[in-house]
C-alpha positions in Angstrom: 10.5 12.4 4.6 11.2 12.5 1.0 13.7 15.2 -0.8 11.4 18.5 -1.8 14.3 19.0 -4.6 12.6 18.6 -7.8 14.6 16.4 -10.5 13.2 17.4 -13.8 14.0 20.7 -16.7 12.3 23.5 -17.6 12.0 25.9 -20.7 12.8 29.2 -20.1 11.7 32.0 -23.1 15.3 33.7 -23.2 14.9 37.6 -24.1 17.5 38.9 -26.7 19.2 41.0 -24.2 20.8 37.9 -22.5 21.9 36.0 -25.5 25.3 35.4 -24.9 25.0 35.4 -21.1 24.1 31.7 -20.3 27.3 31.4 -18.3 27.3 34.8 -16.4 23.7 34.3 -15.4 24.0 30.0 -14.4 26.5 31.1 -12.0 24.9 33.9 -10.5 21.9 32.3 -10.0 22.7 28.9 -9.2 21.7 27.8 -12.1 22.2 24.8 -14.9 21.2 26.1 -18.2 21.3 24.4 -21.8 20.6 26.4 -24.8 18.1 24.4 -26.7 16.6 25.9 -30.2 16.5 29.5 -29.3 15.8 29.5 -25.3 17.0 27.4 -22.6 16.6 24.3 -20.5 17.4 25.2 -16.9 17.1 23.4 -13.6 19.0 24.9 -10.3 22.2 23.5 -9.3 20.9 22.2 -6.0 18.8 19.3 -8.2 21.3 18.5 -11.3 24.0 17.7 -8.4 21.3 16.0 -6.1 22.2 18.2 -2.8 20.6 20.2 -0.5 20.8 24.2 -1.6 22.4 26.2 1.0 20.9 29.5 0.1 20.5 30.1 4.0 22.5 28.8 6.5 22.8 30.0 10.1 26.3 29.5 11.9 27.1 29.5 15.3 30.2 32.0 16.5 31.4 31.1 19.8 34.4 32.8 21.3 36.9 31.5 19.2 35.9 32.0 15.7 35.0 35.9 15.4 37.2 35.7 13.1 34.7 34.3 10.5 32.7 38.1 10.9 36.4 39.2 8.8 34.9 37.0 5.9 31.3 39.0 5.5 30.5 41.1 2.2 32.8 44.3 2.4 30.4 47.0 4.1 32.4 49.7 3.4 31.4 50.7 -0.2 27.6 51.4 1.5 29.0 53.9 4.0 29.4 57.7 3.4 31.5 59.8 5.9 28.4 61.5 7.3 26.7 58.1 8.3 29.9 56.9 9.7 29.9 60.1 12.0 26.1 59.8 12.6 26.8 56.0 13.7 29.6 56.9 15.6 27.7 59.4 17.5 24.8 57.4 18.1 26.8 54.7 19.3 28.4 56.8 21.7 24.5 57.7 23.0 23.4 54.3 23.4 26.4 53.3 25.3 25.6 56.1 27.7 21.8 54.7 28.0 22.9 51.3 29.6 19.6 49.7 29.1 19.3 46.7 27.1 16.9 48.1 24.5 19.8 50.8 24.3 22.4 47.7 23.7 20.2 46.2 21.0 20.2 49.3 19.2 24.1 49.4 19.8 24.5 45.3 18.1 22.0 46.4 15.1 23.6 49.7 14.4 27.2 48.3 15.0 26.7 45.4 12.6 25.7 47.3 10.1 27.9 50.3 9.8 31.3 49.2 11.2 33.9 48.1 8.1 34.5 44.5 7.8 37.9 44.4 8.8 37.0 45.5 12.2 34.0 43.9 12.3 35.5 40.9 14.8 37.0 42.9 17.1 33.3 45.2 17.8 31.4 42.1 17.9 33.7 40.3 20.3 33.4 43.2 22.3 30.0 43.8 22.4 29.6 39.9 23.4 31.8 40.2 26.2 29.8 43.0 27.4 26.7 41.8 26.7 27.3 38.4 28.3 27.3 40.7 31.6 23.8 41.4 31.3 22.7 38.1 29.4 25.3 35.3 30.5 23.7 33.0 28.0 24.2 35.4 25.2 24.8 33.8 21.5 25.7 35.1 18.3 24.8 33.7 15.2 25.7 34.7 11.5 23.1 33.7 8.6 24.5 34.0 5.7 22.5 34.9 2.9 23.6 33.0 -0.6 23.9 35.8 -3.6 22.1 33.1 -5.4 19.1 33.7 -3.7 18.7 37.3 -4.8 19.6 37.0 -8.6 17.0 34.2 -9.0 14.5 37.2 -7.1 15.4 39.2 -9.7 15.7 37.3 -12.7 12.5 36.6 -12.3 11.5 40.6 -11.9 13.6 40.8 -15.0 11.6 37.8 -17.5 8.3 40.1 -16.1 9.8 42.9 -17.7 11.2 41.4 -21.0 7.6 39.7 -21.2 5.0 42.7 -19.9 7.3 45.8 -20.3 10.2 45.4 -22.8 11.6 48.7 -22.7 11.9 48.6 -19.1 14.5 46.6 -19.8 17.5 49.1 -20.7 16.8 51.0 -17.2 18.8 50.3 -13.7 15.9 48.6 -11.5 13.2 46.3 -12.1 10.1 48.3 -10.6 7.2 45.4 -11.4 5.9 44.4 -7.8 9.0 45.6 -6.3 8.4 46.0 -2.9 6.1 43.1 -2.8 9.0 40.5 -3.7 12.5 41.7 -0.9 12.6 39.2 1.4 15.3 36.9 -0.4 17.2 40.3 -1.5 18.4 41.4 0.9 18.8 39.7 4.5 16.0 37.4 4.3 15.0 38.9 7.8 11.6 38.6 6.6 12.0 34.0 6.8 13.3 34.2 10.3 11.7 36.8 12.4 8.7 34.2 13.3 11.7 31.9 15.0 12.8 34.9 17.3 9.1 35.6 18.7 7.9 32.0 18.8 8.0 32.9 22.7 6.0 36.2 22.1 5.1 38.2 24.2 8.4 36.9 25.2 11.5 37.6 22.4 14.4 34.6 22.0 16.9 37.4 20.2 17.0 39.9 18.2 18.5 40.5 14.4 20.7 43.0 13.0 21.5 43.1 8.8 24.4 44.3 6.6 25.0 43.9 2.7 23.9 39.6 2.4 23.9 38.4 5.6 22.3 38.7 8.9 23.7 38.4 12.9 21.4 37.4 15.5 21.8 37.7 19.0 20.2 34.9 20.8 19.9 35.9 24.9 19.9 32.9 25.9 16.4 33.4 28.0 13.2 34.5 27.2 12.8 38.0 27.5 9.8 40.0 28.0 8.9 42.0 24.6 7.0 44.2 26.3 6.6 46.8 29.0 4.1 48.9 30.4 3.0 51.7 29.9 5.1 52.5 27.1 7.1 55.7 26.5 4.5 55.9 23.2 2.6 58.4 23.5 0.2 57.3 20.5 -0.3 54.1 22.6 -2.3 56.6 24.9 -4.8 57.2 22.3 -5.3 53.8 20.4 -8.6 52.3 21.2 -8.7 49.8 23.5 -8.9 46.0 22.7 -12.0 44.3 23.9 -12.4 41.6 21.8 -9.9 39.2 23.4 -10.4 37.8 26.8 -7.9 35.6 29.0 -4.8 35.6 30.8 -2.3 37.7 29.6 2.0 36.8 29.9 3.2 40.1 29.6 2.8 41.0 32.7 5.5 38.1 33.9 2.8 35.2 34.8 3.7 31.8 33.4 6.7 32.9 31.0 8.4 31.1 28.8 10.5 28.1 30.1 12.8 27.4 26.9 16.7 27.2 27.5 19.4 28.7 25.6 20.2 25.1 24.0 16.4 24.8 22.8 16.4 28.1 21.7 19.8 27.6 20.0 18.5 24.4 18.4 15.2 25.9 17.1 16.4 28.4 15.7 19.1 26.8 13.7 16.3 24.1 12.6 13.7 26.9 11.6 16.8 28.3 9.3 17.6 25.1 8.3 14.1 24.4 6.9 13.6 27.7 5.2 16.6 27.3 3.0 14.2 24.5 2.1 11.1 26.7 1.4 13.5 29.3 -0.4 14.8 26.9 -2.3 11.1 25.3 -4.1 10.1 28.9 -4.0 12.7 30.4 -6.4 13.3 27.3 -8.5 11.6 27.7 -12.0 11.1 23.9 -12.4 8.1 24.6 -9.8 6.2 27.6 -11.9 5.7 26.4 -15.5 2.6 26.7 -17.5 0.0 23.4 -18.0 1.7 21.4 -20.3 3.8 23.3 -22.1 6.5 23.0 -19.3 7.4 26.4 -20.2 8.4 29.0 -17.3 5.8 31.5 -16.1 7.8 34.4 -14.9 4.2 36.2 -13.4 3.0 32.5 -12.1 6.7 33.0 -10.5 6.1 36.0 -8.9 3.1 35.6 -7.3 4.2 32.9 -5.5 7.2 34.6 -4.0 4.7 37.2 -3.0 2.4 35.0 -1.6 4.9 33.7 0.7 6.4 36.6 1.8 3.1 37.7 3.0 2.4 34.4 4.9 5.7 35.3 6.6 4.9 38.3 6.7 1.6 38.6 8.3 2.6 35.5 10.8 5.4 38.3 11.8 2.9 40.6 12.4 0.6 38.3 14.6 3.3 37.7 17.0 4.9 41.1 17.3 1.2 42.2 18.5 0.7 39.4 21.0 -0.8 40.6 23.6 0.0 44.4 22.3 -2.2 45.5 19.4 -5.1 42.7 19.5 -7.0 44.0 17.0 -4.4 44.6 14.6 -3.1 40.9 15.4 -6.5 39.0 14.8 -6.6 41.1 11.4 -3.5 39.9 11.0 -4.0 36.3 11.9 -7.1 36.4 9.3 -4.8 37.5 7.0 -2.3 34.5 7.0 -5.2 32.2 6.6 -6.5 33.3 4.2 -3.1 33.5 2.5 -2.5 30.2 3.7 -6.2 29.2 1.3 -5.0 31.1 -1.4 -1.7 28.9 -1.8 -4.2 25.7 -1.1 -2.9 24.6 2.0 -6.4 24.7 3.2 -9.6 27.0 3.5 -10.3 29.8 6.0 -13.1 27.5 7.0 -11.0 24.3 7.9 -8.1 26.1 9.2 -10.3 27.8 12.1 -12.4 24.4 12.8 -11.2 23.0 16.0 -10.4 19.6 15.1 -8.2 20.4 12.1 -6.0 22.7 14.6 -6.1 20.1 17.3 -4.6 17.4 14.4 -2.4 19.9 12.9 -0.6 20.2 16.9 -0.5 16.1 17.9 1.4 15.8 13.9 3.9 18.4 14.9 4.5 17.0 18.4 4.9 13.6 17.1 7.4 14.7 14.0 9.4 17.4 16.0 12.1 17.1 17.8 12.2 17.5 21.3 14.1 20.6 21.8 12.1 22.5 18.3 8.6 20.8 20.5 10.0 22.8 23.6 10.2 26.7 22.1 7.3 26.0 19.3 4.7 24.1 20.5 3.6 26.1 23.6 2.3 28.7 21.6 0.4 26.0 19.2 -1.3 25.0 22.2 -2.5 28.2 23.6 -3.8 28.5 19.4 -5.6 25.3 19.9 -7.1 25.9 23.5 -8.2 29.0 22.5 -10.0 28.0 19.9 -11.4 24.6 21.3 -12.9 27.9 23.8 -14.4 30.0 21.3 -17.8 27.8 21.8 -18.3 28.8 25.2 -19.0 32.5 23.7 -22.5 30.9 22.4 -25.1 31.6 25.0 -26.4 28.5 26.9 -29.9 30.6 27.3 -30.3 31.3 23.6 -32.8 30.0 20.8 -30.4 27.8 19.4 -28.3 26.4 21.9 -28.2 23.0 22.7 -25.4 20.7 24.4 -23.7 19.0 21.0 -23.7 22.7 19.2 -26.2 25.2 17.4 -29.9 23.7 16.2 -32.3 25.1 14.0 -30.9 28.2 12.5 -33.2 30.0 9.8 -31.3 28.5 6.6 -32.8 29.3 2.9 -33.3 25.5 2.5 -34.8 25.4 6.1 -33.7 24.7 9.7 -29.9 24.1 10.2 -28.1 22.2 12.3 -24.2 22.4 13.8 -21.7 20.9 15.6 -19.7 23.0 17.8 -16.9 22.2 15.5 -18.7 23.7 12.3 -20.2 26.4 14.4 -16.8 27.7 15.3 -15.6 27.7 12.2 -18.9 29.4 10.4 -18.5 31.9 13.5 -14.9 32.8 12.7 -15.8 33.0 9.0 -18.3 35.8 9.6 -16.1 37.6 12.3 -13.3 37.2 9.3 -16.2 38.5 6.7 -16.8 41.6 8.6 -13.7 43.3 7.2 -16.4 44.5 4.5 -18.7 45.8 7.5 -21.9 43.3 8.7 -24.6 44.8 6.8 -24.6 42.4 3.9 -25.7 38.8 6.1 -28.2 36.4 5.4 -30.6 35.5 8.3 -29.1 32.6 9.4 -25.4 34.0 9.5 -27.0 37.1 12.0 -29.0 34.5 13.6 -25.5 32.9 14.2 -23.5 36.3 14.9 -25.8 37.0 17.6 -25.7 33.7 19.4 -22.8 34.8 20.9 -21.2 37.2 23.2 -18.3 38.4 20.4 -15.2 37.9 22.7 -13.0 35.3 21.5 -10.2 33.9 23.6 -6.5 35.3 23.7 -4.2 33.2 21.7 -6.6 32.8 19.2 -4.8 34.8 16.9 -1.5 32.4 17.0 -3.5 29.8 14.8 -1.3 31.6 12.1 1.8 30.5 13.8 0.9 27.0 14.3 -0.2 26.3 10.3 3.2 28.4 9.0 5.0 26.2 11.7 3.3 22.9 10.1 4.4 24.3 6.5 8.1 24.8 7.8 8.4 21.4 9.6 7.2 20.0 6.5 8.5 21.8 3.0 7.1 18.5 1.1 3.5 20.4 1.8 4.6 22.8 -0.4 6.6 21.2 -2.7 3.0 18.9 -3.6 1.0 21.9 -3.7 3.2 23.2 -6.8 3.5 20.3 -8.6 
C-alpha cells in the first residue's frame, strides 16, 4: 500500500487578523507555514517530515502503567463544586445498583469528573473490580492530539474571515458548528463503529474527558440488548415489519471474537483513522482547480461529509436488531453519503456483486484477527442482500429464473438480471423517503413484483463499505486528489 500522506504545498489566503501569528498558529496546528507575498504556503508537519501523523493513537494500560492516566489534560478547571457533589452522589447510586449497565455509567462518569491527579488510583480501582465481573476486562486510553482540533477550527475560522468577517472579533466560530465536532473534542464520533462491529453484541464501551478518550474493552461480546426494556416509549413505537430473519439478540449464534481480536481490531481501526483524520484536515487535499489555493468551504464540507458517514454507520449498528426502520433509514443514509464523496453510487453499492467483491478484498487484505471481529457482520450484509431476490414472486408477470423480463419501460419492454433488479429495487425502496406517488410504470411494475420484506442484516451494507474505506485510506486519499 502506498503512503496516503500527500507531499506537495498549498496557498493559504491569510486574513489580517493573524498577521504576525505564523508561528503560534504552525505549532498549534501541526502545521509548516512559509509566508510567501502576502499569504502563506502551508503543508502539515506529518508530510514536510515524511511520518505518519499521530493525531489519534490508542494505548493499552495494563496493570502496571496507570500511572500514564496522571499524564491526561488537567480535568479540574471543567469542574464546579456542585458537579463534583452531583458526581459524587451519583457515583455513590451506581455503586449501590451492582449491575453492569450501573458500572458503565460508574467508568464514564468517573473518567470524566474525577481530577487528574487521582485519576490512576479510580481507574485501577474500578478495573480491579470490574475484572470480577468481566475477567478479560481492558482499558485503553486514545489520546486525542490538540492538533487535531485547531486545524477543525482554523478551518471554521478562514469560513469566517472569507463569508462573515466581523464574526471574526467574537469568542466562537458558529458557521456549521455542530455539523463539524467530531475531531474537537474526543473523536468518539471515528471509533464508536469499532466497539459495535459485534452489534447487537457490544466489544466495550467509551468514556471522554477534556482530549482524550478511555475505553473499556470486556474482553467478550456482550449482548447490547435486552428485552423488554425498562422504556416505556419502546411500548408505543410501531413495530418493524419490514425485516425478516434470524435475529442474535436473543443469545442464538453470538459473537465468537476473543479479547486478543478484539484488542487487536480495535487498536487497528484507531490506528487507521488517524489516517482518515489526517487527509481529512490537511489543506493540501481541499484547494480550488488550478489555482492551488485553499478552499476553506470545499474544507468544511468534507469534514462534514465524513462525520456523517461515521455518523450514520454509528447509527445503523446501535439499531441492529432494535429500531429497524430507523436503521435501514440509516443505512440509506451512509450510502448515499458514501456517493456523494464518490466512492460509488447508491445503485452500485446495493448491487449484489459489488458487495460480494467489496467482502473477498477485505478478507484477502485484512489480517486475521481484524477478519475475525469485522467480517462476520460483512457477511450477514452480503447474504442478505444476495437474499433480497427471493422477495420477487416466482408467480408474477415478470418473473423468470435469470431475473425480471419485460417490464413496461418508456423505450419498451425491459429486461434484468437479478443483480440490476436488486439494485433498481433498493433504489426505489431508498426513493420512497419522498412518498411513492411520483413512479413511472415500470418502477411500480417493479415495486410490486415483490413482497417488500427485505432480509435482516441488510442494513449493515453501511458497515461493510465504511470498513473498505478504513482498511484502505488510499480510497480516499484518490478521491481528493
Amino acid at each position: 500500500m502506498t503512503s496516503a500522506i500527500p507531499h506537495q504545498w498549498i496557498v493559504v489566503q491569510r486574513p489580517a487578523e493573524l498577521a504576525g501569528r505564523r508561528s503560534e498558529i504552525a505549532g498549534m496546528a501541526g502545521w509548516e507555514i512559509r509566508d510567501e507575498s502576502g499569504h502563506w504556503r502551508v503543508r502539515t508537519a506529518e508530510s514536510y517530515r515524511k511520518q505518519q501523523p499521530t493525531l489519534l493513537t490508542a494505548r493499552h494500560i495494563r496493570e502496571s502503567q496507570y500511572d500514564f492516566l496522571g499524564t491526561l489534560p488537567e480535568q479540574a478547571s471543567h469542574l464546579t463544586a456542585s458537579s463534583s457533589g452531583f458526581a459524587t452522589e451519583e457515583l455513590k447510586r451506581l455503586r449501590d445498583k451492582d449491575t453492569l449497565a450501573s458500572e458503565v455509567a460508574r467508568f464514564q462518569l468517573g473518567f470524566l469528573h474525577t481530577p487528574t491527579a487521582q485519576l490512576p488510583d479510580v481507574m485501577e480501582t474500578f478495573f480491579s473490580e470490574a475484572g470480577k465481573r468481566l475477567p478479560r476486562s481492558e482499558l485503553l486510553v486514545v489520546d486525542v492530539a490538540s492538533e487535531l482540533s485547531v486545524r477543525y477550527n482554523l478551518a471554521k475560522l478562514l469560513i469566517t474571515a472569507e463569508l462573515a468577517p466581523a464574526q471574526l472579533s467574537g469568542d466562537s466560530l458558529p458557521a456549521g458548528r455542530a455539523l463539524t465536532t467530531g475531531g474537537i473534542f474526543t473523536a468518539e464520533l471515528f471509533t464508536a463503529p469499532a466497539l459495535l462491529a459485534l452489534a447487537p453484541y457490544v466489544a466495550g464501551v467509551p468514556a471522554s474527558r477534556a482530549r482524550g478518550a478511555a475505553v473499556w474493552l470486556f474482553g467478550q461480546p456482550v449482548a447490547g440488548l435486552t428485552f423488554p426494556t425498562d422504556q416505556l416509549i419502546d411500548t408505543v413505537r410501531p413495530p418493524t415489519d419490514r425485516l425478516d430473519g434470524p435475529r442474535q439478540r436473543g443469545g442464538q449464534n453470538p459473537p465468537t471474537a476473543t479479547a486478543e481480536q478484539t484488542m487487536a481490531f480495535f487498536t487497528w481501526w484507531t490506528t487507521q483513522v488517524n489516517k482518515i483524520l489526517a487527509l481529512a484536515t490537511d489543506p493540501v487535499n481541499f484547494a480550488d482547480r488550478p489555482s492551488n489555493v485553499y478552499s476553506p468551504v470545499k474544507h468544511w464540507q468534507y469534514l462534514a461529509s465524513i462525520e456523517r458517514l461515521f455518523r450514520d454507520v454509528a447509527e445503523t449498528l446501535a439499531d441492529t436488531e432494535y429500531h429497524e426502520t430507523a436503521q435501514l433509514r440509516a443505512a440509506y443514509d451512509a450510502l448515499d453519503t458514501l456517493e456523494g464523496m464518490r466512492h460509488g453510487g447508491f445503485d452500485t453499492l446495493v448491487t449484489p456483486s459489488r458487495a460480494a467483491r467489496t467482502l473477498q478484498n477485505l478478507r484477502q487484505d485484512l489480517p486475521p484477527d481484524i477478519a475475525a471481529v469485522a467480517l462476520p457482520i460483512c457477511q450477514r450484509a452480503v447474504d442478505a442482500l444476495d437474499k433480497v431476490k427471493d422477495g420477487f414472486t416466482p408467480t408474477g408477470t415478470y418473473y423468470t429464473p435469470t431475473g425480471l423480463a419485460g417490464l413496461p419501460g418508456k423505450k419498451g419492454p425491459m429486461n434484468t438480471t437479478w443483480d440490476q433488479a436488486t439494485s433498481l429495487y433498493l433504489q426505489r425502496d431508498r426513493n420512497s423517503a419522498h412518498s411513492f406517488l411520483t413512479m413511472e410504470k415500470w418502477e411500480k411494475a417493479l415495486l410490486l413484483s415483490h413482497n417488500g420484506s427485505l432480509p435482516r442484516g441488510i442494513a449493515e451494507l453501511a458497515f461493510l463499505y465504511l470498513l473498505d474505506l478504513v482498511a484502505h485510506p488510499d480510497q480516499i486519499a484518490a478521491k481528493l486528489r
